[in-house]
C-alpha positions in Angstrom: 7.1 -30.7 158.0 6.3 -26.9 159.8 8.6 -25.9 162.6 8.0 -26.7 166.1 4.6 -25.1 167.4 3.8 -24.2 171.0 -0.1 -24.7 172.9 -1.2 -23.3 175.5 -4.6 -23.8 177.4 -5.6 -21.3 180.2 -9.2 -22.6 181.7 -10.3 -21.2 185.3 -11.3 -23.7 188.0 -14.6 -23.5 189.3 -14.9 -21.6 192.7 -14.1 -24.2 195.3 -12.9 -26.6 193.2 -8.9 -26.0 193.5 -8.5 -28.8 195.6 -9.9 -31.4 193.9 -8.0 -30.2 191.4 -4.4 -30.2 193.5 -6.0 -33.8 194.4 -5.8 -34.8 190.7 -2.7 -33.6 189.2 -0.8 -35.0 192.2 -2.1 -38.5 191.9 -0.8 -37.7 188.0 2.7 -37.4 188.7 5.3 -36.7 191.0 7.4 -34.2 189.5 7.4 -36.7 185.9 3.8 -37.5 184.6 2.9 -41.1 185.1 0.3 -41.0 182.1 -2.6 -42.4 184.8 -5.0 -39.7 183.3 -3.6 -38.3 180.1 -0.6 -40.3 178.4 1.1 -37.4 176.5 3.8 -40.3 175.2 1.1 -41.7 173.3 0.2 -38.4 171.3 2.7 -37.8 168.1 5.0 -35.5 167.7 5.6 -34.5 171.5 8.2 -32.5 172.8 7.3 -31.8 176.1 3.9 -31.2 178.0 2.6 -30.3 181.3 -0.3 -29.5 183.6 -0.3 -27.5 186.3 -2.6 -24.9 188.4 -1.9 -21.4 188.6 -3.4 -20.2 192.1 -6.1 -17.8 192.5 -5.3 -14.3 193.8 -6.1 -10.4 193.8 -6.3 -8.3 190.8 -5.6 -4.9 190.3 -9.4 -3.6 191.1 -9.6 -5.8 194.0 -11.7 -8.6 192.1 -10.7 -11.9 192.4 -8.5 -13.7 190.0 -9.3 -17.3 189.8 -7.4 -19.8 189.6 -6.4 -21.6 186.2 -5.4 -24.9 185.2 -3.0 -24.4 182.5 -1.8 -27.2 179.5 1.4 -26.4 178.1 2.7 -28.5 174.6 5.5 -28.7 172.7 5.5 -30.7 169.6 5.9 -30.5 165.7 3.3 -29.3 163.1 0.3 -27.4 163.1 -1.1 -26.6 166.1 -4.8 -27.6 164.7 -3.4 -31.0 163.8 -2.0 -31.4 167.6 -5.4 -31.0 169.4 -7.0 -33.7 167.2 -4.0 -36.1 167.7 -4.7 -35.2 171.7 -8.5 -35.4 172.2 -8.9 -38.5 170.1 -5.7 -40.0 172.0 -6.7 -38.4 175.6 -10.7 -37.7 175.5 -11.5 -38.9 178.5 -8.6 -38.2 180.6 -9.4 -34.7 178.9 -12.7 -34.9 180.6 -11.3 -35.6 184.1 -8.6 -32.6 183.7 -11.2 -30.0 183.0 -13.8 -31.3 184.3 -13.6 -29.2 187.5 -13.2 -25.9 185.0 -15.8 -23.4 184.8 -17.9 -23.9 181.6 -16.6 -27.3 180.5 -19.3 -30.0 179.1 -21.7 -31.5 181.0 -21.5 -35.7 181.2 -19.6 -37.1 178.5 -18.5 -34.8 175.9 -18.0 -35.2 172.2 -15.0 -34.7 170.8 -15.9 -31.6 169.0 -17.2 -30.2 171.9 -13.4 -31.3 174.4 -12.5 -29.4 171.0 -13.9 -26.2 170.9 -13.6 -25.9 175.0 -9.9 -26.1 174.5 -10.0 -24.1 171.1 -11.8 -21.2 173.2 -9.2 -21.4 176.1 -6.4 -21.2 173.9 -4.0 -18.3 175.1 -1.3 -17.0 172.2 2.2 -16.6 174.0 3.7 -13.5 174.5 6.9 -14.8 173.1 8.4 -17.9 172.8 11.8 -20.0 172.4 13.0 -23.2 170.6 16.2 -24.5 171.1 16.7 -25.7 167.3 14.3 -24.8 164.6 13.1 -27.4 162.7 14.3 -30.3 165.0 11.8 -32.9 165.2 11.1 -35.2 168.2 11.9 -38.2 165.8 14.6 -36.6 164.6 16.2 -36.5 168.0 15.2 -40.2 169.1 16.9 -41.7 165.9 19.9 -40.1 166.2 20.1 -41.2 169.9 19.4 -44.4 168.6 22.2 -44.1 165.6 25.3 -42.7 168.5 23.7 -46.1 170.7 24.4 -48.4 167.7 27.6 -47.1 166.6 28.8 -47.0 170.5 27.6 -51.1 170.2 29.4 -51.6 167.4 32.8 -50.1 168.7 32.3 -52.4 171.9 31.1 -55.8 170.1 33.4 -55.6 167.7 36.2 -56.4 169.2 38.9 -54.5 167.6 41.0 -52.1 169.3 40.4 -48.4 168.1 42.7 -46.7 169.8 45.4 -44.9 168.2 43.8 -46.2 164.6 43.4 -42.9 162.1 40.1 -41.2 163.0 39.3 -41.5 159.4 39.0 -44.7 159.4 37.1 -45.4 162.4 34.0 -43.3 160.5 34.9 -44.8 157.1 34.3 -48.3 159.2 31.2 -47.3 161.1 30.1 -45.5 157.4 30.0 -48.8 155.9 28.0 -50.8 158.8 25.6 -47.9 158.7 24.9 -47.9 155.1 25.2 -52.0 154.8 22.1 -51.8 157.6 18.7 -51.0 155.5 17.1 -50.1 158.9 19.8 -47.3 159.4 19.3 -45.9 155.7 17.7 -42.7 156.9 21.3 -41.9 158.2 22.4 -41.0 155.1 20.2 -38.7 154.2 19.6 -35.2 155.1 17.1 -34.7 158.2 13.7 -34.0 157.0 13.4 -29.8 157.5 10.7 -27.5 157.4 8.6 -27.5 153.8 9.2 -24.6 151.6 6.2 -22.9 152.2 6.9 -22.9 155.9 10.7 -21.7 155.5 8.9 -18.4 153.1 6.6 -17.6 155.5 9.7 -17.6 158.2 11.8 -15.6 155.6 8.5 -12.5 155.5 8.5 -12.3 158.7 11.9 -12.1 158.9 12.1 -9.4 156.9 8.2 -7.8 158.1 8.7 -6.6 161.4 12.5 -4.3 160.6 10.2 -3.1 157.3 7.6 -1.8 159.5 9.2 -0.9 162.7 11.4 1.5 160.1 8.6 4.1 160.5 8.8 4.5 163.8 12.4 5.2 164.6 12.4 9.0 164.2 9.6 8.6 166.5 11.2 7.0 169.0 14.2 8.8 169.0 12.6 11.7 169.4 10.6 10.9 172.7 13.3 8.7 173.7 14.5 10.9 175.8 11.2 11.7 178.0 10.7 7.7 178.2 14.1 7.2 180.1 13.4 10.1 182.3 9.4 8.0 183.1 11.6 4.7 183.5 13.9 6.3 186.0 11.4 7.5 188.2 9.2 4.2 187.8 12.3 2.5 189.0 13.0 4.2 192.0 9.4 4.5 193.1 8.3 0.7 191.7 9.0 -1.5 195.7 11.5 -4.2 195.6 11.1 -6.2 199.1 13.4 -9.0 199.3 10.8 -11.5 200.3 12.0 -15.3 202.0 10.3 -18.5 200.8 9.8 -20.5 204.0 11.7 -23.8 204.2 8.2 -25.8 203.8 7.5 -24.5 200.5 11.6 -24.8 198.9 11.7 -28.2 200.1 8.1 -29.0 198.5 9.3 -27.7 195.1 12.3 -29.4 195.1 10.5 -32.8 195.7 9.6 -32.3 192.1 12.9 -31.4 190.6 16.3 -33.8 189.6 14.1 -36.9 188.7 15.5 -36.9 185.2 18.9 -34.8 183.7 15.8 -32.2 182.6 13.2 -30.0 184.2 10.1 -27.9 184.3 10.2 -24.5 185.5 7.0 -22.0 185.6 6.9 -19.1 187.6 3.9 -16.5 187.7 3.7 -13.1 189.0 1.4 -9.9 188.1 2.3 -7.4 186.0 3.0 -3.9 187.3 0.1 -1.7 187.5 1.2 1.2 185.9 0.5 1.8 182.1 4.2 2.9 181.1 5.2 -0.8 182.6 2.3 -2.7 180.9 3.2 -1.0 178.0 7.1 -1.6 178.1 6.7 -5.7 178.6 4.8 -5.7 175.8 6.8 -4.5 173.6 10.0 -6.1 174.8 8.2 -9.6 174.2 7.5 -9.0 171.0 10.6 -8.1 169.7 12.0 -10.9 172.3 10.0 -13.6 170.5 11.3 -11.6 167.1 15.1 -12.7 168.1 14.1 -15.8 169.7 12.4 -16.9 166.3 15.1 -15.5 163.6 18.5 -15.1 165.6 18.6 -17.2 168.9 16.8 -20.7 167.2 20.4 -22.7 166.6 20.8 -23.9 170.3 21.8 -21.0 171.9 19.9 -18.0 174.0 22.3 -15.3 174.4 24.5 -17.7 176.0 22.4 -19.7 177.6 22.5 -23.1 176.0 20.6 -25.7 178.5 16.8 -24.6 177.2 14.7 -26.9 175.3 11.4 -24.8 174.8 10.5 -21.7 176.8 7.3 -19.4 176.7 6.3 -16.5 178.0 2.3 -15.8 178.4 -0.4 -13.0 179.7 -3.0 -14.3 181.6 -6.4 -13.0 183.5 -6.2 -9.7 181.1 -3.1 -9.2 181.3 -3.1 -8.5 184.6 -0.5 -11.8 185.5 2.2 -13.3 183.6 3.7 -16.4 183.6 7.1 -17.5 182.1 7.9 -21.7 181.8 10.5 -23.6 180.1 12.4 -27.0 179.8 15.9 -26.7 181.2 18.8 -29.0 181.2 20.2 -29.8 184.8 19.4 -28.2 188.6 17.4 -25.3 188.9 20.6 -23.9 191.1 22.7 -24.3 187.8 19.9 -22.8 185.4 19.8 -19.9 188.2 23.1 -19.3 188.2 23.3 -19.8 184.2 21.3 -16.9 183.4 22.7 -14.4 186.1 26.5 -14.9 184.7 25.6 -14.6 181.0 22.2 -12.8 180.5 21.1 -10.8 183.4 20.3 -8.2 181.7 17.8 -10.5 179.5 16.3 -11.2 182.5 15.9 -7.5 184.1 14.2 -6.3 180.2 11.4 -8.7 180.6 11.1 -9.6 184.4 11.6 -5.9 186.2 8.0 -5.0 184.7 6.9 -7.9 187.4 5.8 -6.7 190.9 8.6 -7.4 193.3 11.4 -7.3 191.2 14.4 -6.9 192.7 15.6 -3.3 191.9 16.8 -2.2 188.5 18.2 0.8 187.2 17.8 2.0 183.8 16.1 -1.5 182.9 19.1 -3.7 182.3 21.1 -3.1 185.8 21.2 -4.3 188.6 17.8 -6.6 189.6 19.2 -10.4 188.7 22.4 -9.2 190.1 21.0 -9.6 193.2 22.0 -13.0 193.5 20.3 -13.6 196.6 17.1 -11.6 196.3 16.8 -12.5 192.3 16.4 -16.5 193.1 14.0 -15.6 196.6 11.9 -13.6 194.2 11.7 -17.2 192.1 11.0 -19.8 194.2 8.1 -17.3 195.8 6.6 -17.3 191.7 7.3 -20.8 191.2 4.7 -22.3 190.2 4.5 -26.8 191.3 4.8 -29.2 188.7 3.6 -32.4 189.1 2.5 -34.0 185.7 5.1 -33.0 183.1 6.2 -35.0 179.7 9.3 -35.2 178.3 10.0 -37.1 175.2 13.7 -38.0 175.5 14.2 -37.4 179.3 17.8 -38.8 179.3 19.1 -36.2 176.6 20.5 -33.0 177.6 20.5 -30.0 175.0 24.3 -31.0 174.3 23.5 -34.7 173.6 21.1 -33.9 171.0 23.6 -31.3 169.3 26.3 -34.0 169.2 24.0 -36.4 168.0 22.8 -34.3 165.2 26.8 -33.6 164.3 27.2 -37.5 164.3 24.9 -38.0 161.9 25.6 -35.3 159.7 30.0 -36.2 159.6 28.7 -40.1 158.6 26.9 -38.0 155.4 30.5 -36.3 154.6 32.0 -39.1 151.9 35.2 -37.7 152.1 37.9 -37.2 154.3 38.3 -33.9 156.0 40.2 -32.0 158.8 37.4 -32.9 161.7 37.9 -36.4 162.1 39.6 -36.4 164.8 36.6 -33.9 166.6 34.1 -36.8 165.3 35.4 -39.8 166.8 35.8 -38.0 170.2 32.2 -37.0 170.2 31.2 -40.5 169.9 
């Protein structure tokens, strides 16, 4: 099995057509997909999905930018793989997405021709996070599955467990585990990426250091001059504290809270200049470095409630848009990142016009309580149709469910009984 791969589809919507398309993708969900057009829950291997439409606007020459309707997936195995699985699940409803896109088929498509359209509006992210390498989305829904049987077990059995030695509440639920053949997959390890998959993580792993090496002396060298160029792009660089109006909060929160996760997408354009074009750039890519080789057990600097997050160039490069699937209120997730990674937040999103103010690219800017979560709902992006595979399991459940599984493997005793009967 390869690790968890990300698509994304960025096609632009024929002039005039954004309504229709607003049209569609509301009657296809209200916050949570309803699968009327395209049922992502019966494509394998899904994580989460979306659709959503990034609004037209003004680029840096004055041309117009159109607007795009985007496809964002989540899900296990090669990407290749996925986008057969989804236009021979979801054809036609592919066909009513992108139909109002500029240069999609005429009448009914093939499915070689849905798949070269999407293949040619692919966009590669920027960076990219997964909460858990490796994790797969049946993975996660057995072990729920497992902690709901044992929990039936402890209620139906009619014995009470309280104050009995921890140790032998999991011997007990051991043995009704491994006397159930359809719970046999219990006892054995959860499937992992293949070896060829883990090797090619390992040279990359090792790749980038190797070859960023050269480069040091380099940098240290104009180091100097480059803080000097930051300073004076940060003072110069506006940072209104634009208000969303009431209208367009309460509209966006219409769509949030209908399940314990959420979508989140903003979009906003890159500054013009080339010293901040050139700075997000490289902060991404050594941002999807870590996120890929240092911050894939669970936990982002802190920040322990994402599922999947992404960050992607569109229209040139000109815009950028950042999504993820969060655990909990967008007020929590908010205030989650300010306390523990602000700074994270000021590397990647101060290169963003309208920022609030930084000061030597880490201070300040999120800080801004106030002005940091205006600036947010103005880039937020609506999200009607979005997919999630196991909508009732928070980033924590699936961690303790992965810990259950793996303390019924342990066939003897040890110290942390006691820590595994009180996560049940």
């Amino acid at each position: 099995m390869p690790y968890q791969r990300s698509l994304t589809i960025v096609a632009p919507v024929r002039e005039g057509a954004e309504n229709e398309v607003e049209a569609l993708l509301a009657g296809m969900g209200d916050g949570v997909a309803n699968g009327s057009v395209i049922d992502f829950g019966a494509v394998e291997d899904v994580h989460f999905a979306r659709l959503m439409m990034a609004p037209a606007d003004t680029g840096r020459s004055g041309a117009r930018l159109p607007a795009s309707l985007i496809l964002l997936s989540d899900f296990d195995g090669p990407v290749d793989a996925y986008l057969d699985r989804l236009v021979t699940t979801a054809g036609r409803g592919i066909d009513r997405v992108f139909g109002a896109c500029a240069g999609y088929p005429d009448a009914e498509p093939s499915e070689r021709q849905r798949l070269d359209y999407l293949r040619r509006h692919r966009v590669r992210e920027a960076a990219r996070y997964v909460n858990t390498s490796g994790r797969t989305v049946q993975q996660i829904r057995q072990e729920s599955e497992l902690r709901n049987a044992i929990n039936r077990y402890l209620d139906d059995v009619g014995r009470d467990w309280h104050g009995l030695d921890p140790g032998a509440v999991r011997r007990a639920v051991r043995k009704v585990v491994a006397d159930d053949p359809e719970l046999a997959w219990v006892l054995e390890p959860a499937e992992r990426p293949g070896l060829g998959a883990r090797v090619k993580e390992k040279a990359h792993l090792v790749a980038i250091p190797l070859l960023t090496l050269p480069f040091v002396p380099l940098l240290l060298l104009v180091l100097p001059f480059l803080a000097v160029l930051l300073r004076v792009h940060e003072k110069r660089d506006p940072a209104p504290h634009e208000k969303p109006n009431e209208e367009l909060v309460q509209m966006l929160a219409s769509l949030e809270d209908h399940v314990v996760q959420n979508p989140f997408t903003a979009i906003g354009h890159i500054k013009p200049s080339l010293f901040r074009r050139i700075t997000i750039r490289v902060i991404l890519f050594y941002l999807d470095y870590a996120a890929r080789h240092f911050f894939n057990r669970g936990n982002l600097s802190g920040v322990k409630t994402i599922h999947f997050a992404r960050w992607v160039f569109i229209d040139e490069k000109q815009r950028m848009f950042f999504a993820s699937n969060y655990d909990g209120s967008l007020e929590s997730y908010m205030d989650d990142f300010i306390d523990k990674v602000a700074w994270g937040l000021n590397l990647v999103f101060s290169n963003g016009v309208g920022y609030p103010r930084t000061s030597w690219l880490v201070r300040g800017g999120a800080k801004d309580e106030l002005a940091f979560k205006d600036y947010l709902r103005m880039h937020q992006v609506p999200t009607r149709v979005w997919y999630s595979a196991y909508e009732r399991l928070t980033a924590l459940n699936i961690e303790q469910n992965e810990s259950i599984r793996a303390g019924l493997r342990v066939t003897r005793g040890g110290g942390d009984e006691s820590k595994w009967v009180q996560s049940l």
